[in-house]
N, C-alpha and C positions, 0 to 999 in steps of 0.2 A: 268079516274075517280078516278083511285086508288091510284095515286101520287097527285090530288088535294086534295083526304081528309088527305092524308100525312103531302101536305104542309098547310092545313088548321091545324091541329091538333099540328104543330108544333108553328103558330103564335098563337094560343090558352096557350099552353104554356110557350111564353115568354110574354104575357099579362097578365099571372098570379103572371110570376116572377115579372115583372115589379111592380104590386103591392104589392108584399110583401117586395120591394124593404127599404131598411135602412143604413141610412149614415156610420154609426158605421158598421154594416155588412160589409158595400164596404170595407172600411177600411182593415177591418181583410181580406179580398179576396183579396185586390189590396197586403199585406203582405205575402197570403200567396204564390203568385202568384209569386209574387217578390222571395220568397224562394226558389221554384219549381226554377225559370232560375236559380240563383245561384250552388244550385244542380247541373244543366245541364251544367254548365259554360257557360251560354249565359250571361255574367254579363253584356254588353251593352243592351241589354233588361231587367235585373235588373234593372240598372240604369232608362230609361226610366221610371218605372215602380213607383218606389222609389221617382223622381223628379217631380211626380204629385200634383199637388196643395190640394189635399184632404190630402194629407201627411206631407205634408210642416209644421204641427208640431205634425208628430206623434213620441214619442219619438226610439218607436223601428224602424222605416220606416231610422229617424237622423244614429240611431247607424247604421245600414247596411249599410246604404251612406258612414258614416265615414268610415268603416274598407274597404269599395273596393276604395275611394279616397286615403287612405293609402296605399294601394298596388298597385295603378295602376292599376287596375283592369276593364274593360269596361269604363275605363274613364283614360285623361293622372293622372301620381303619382301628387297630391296636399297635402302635411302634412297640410299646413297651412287652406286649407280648411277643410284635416281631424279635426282637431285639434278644427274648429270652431265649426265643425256637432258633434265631441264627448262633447265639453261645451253643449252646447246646449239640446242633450238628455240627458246627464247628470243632470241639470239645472229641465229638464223634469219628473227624476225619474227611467231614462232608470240605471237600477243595474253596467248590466257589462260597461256600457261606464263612471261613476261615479268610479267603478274600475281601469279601463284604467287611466283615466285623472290619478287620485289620485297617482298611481304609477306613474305616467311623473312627478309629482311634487315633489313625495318623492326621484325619483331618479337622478332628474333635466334630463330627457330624452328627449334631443331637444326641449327644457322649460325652463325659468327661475324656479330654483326650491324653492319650497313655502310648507315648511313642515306642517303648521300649515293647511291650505287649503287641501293639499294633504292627512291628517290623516281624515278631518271632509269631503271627499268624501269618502274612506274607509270606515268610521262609517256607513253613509249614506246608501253603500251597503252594508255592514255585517248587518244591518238591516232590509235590503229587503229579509236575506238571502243567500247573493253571499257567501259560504265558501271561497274559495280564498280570497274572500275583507277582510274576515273576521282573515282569518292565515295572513295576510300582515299587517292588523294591530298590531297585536300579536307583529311580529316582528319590524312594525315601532317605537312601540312603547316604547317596552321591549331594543332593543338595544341602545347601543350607538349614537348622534348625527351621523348622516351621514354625509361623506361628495360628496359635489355635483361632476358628474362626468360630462365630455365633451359628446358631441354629439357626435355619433360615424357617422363617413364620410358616406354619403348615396350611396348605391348601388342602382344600377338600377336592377330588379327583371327580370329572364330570362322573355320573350315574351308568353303568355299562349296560348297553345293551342286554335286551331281554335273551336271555341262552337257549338255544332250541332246545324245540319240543325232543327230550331223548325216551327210549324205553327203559320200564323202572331197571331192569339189568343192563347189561354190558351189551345184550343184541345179539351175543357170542351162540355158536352153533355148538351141540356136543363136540363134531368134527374139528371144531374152532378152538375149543376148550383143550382138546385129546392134541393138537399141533404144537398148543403152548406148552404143553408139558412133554413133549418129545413122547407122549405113550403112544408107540407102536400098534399092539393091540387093539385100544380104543377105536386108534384111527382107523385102521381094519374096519369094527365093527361099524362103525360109523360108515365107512363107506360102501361096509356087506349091506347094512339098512337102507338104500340108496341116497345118502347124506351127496348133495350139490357142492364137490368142489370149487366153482367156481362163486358162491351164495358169499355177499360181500355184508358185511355189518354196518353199525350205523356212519365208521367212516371209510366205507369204501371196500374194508382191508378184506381178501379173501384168507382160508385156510395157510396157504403158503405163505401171504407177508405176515400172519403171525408166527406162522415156523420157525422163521427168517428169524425175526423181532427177539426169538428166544435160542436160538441159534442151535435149533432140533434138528440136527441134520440128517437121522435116519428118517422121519417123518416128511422131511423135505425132499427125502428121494423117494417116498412111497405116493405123496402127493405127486411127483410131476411122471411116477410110472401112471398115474389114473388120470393126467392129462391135465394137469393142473398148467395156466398161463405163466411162463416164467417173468413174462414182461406184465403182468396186470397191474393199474398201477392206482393206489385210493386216491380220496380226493383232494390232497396237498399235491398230489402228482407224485408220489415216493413208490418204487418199484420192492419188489421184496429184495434185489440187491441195494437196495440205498436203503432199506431197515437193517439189514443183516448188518452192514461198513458204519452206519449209525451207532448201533449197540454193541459192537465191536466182536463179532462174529466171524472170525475170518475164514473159518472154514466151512462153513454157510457161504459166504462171499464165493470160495473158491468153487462150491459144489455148482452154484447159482451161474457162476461164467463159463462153468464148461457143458450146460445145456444153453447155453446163447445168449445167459443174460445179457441186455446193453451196457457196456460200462460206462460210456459218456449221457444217459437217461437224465435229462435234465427235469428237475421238478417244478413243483408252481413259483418258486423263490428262485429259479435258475443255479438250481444245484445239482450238480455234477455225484456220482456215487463216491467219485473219486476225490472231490471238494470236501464231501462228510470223512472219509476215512482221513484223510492229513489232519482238518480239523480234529477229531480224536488222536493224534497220534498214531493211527492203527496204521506200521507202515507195514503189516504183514497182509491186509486187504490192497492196501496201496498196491502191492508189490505184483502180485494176483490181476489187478484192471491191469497196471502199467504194460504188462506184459502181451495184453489182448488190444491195446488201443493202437492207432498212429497217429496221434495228434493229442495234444493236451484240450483241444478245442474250448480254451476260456481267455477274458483278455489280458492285458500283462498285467495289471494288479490282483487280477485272481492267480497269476502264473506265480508272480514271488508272496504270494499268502501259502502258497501251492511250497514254494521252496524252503521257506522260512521257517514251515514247522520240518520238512523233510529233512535240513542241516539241524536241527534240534533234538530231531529223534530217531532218524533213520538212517541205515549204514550205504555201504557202496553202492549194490546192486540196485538198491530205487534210487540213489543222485545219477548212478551212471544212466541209467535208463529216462529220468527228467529230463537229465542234456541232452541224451539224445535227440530229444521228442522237442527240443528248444528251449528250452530254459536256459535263461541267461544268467549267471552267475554271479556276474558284474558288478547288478543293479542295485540301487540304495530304493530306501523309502522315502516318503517325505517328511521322515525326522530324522533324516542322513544316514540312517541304518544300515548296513550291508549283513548280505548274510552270514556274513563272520561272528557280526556281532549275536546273531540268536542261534546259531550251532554254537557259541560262547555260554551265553545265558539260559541255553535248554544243557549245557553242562557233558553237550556231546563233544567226545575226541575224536571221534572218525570224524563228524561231520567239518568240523573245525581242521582236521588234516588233510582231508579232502579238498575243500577250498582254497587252503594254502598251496597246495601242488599244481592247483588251477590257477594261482596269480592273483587270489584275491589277499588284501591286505589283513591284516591283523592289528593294524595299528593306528587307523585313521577313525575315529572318534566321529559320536554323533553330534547329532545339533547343540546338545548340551554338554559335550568335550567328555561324555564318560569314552572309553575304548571298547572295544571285547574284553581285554581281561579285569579291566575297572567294573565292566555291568555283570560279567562273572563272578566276579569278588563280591560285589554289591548284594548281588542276589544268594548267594551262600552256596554257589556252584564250583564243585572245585573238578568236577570229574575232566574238565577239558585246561586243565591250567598248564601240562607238560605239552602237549599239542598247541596251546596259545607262543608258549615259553618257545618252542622248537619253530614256529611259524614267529619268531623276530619282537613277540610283545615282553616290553620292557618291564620288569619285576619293580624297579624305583620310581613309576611315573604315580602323580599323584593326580586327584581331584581337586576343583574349583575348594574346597574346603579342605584341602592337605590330608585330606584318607588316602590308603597307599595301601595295594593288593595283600599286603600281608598284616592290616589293620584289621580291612576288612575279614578276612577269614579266620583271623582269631577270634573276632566277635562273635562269630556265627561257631566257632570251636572246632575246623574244619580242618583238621591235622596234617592228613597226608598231601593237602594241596599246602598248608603252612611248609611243610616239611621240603615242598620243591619249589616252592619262595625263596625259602629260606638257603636252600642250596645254589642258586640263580643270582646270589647275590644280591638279597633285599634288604636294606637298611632296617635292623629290628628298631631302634631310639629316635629313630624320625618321628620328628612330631606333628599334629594336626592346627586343624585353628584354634581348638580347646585348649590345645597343650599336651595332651594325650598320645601317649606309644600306644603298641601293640600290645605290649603286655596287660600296659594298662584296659585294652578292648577285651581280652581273655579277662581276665579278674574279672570286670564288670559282668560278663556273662555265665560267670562260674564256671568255666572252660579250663578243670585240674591237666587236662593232659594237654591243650595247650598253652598251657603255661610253663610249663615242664620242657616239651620242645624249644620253648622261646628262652628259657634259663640257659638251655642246655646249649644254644645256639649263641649268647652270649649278652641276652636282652639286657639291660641296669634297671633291678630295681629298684634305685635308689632315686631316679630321676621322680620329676612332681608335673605334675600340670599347672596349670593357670590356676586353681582354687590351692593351689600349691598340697595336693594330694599323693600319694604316692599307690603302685599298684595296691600290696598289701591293706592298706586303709581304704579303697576302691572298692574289694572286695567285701569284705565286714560291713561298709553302709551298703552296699548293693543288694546285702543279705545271703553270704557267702562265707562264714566267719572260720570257716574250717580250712579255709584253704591257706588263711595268710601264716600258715606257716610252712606255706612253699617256699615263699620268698626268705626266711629265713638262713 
């Protein structure tokens, strides 16, 4: 009698899950499920997983495909299908695979190479946020023309280890199921049926770090009312608060630290909850630990990775709180970087005003002489250009290649930072090593409005480049034919 009401109480609750059931939900499950084998290296069960029709245009679902068909990885090596699935999420809005492409095309990497393409996928992520997309502009942009390099002969990657033995599903418990989908009821039920809170699946993770992972926060207070471990932690060593600051849950994060979570809980990779949430950007988790810690307890190159994204994305109260805690301000990297320059290039102004009130420079350049407002121009960031302009950075400095702040952002069509260029006293007719204005970088990029700002500010169209071109003809071969009658 006692294993029927078991198994009654068990189809009770997957009839509950069933109705709380949601396409988007599946989604993010079938993702993260697909994560979990990866982890495990069961990548033929990835695969599976990933080549599901519910997916078939999810952009993060495209990029995971891509990067195991590029390796070989549970499936034989295909570039050319990689190459299709990274277009494709790319196309989608997936960050790092709009990264990826963009570098195959800046550096012709088994690609016909296509720089102009290749910089406006870079843009595209440095705007999402990818720092790397966003330093790779800097440099595509700021150096010299490249030139294109051969494919390098392809290796076949050793044979990967055999994937453990997993079970044909996920391992997931009803209770486990009912967490990820924040159903209340479920979880009840599950736990009326006497479902083990603490019953960890095949990696490790209990009820709660799925909670977390999905950022259920009424389930997560139901769980930790029935005793659930705040600190349990699977076997990467990641606590349900370093899923929660992971997957960018901040209010998971916050529920999690006011029953005890650890916020300095280092993992098996020696990661801090606090090291995942800056990594993301999430400076509203950040804000949340910073407040519960008294020590940053990481070393100083974790400390400025720590501040570099903080002056990029996050306001007063988490930099005031860094310094507190020690953060030095000061310090460069070892490509002479200071943190001016990436509160620059993450396009923050507080962060960037911040620093200047603190004495840090604005004007002293990296190893390869861009400035903050050269790597901000470069990368198509204009939100911190009054705050660079107000903190002493010079409107007419150029680059090793004669690009000048107000080149670059009419390339990229970026108006309102053109517009306080432009008032700042920037030379619109200054030319580059090509020969090329500003105007002429608007045309090119079919940028109607600012062209219009740069007319109206005093540009000459009449001047030519080295091919002895003039904007308006710029435009028309660039495949813009509509616009040359601005210049008119």
């Amino acid at each position: 009698m006692a294993r029927l009401n078991t198994e009654m109480a068990r189809v009770l609750c997957a009839c509950i899950l069933l109705a709380f059931a949601d396409p988007a939900l599946a989604q993010d499950d079938q993702l993260l499920k697909a994560d979990d084998l990866i982890r495990s290296r069961n990548f033929e069960g990835a695969v599976a997983v990933l080549t599901t029709p519910d997916l078939s245009s999810n952009a993060e679902a495209l990029w995971r495909l891509a990067s195991l068909y590029e390796s070989g990885l549970g499936v034989e090596k295909d570039k050319a299908r990689a190459l299709s699935l990274t277009r494709k999420a790319a196309e989608l809005g997936q960050a790092s695979a709009a990264y990826r492409l963009g570098r195959m095309l800046l550096d012709g990497d088994g690609i016909d190479p296509d720089r102009d393409a290749g910089i406006t996928l870079l843009e595209s992520a440095a705007a999402a946020g990818h720092i790397r997309a966003a330093e790779a502009l800097v440099q595509a942009v700021l150096a010299p023309l490249p030139t294109p390099r051969a494919a390098l002969p392809e290796v076949q990657p050793a044979k990967p280890p055999e994937p453990s033995k997993l079970a044909q599903d996920s391992g997931w418990t009803p209770l486990m199921e009912a967490a990820q989908r924040n159903a209340v009821q479920a979880v009840n039920a599950a736990l009326a049926a006497g479902a083990d809170v603490e019953w960890r699946d095949t990696q490790g993770r209990t009820a709660l770090i799925h909670a977390a992972r999905r950022g259920a926060d009424d389930v997560i207070q139901v769980l930790l009312n029935n005793g659930a471990r705040v600190d349990a932690v699977d076997t990467e060593g990641q606590s349900a608060l370093a899923h929660a600051v992971a997957t960018k849950h901040p209010t998971a994060a916050e529920l999690l630290l006011a029953v005890g979570a650890q916020p300095l809980l280092a993992d098996a990779n020696g990661k801090t909850p606090l090291e995942l949430a800056m990594e993301n950007g999430d400076c509203a988790s950040a804000a949340f630990i910073l407040n519960r810690v008294r020590t940053l307890g990481v070393a100083p190159d974790t400390q400025f990775a720590i501040g570099k994204q903080a002056v990029a994305f996050c306001e007063a109260p988490v930099l005031n709180r860094l310094v507190a805690l020690g953060l030095d301000l000061t310090v460069t990297d070892a490509k002479g970087r200071n943190l001016m320059w990436y509160a620059a290039v993450g396009g923050n102004g507080v962060g960037v005003g911040y620093l200047h009130e603190a004495g840090v420079s604005a004007i002293v350049p990296d190893n390869d002489g861009a400035t903050p407002l050269l790597a901000a121009t470069a990368a198509g960031q204009d939100g911190a250009i009054n705050a660079l302009l107000e903190a002493g950075a010079d409107a007419k400095q150029a680059s090793a290649a004669g690009n000048t702040p107000v080149m670059l952002l009419a390339a990229a069509g970026k108006v309102e930072g053109l517009v306080s260029l432009i008032a700042a006293g920037a030379d619109l007719n200054q030319r580059n090593a090509l020969g090329e204005t500003a105007l002429m970088a608007a045309a090119r990029g079919g940028h109607a409005d600012a062209i219009r700002a740069l007319l109206a500010a005093g540009a000459d169209p009449r001047r030519r480049n080295n091919r002895r071109e003039r904007a308006a003809e710029i435009a028309v071969t660039a495949g813009h034919p509509e616009l040359a009658a601005l210049f008119n």
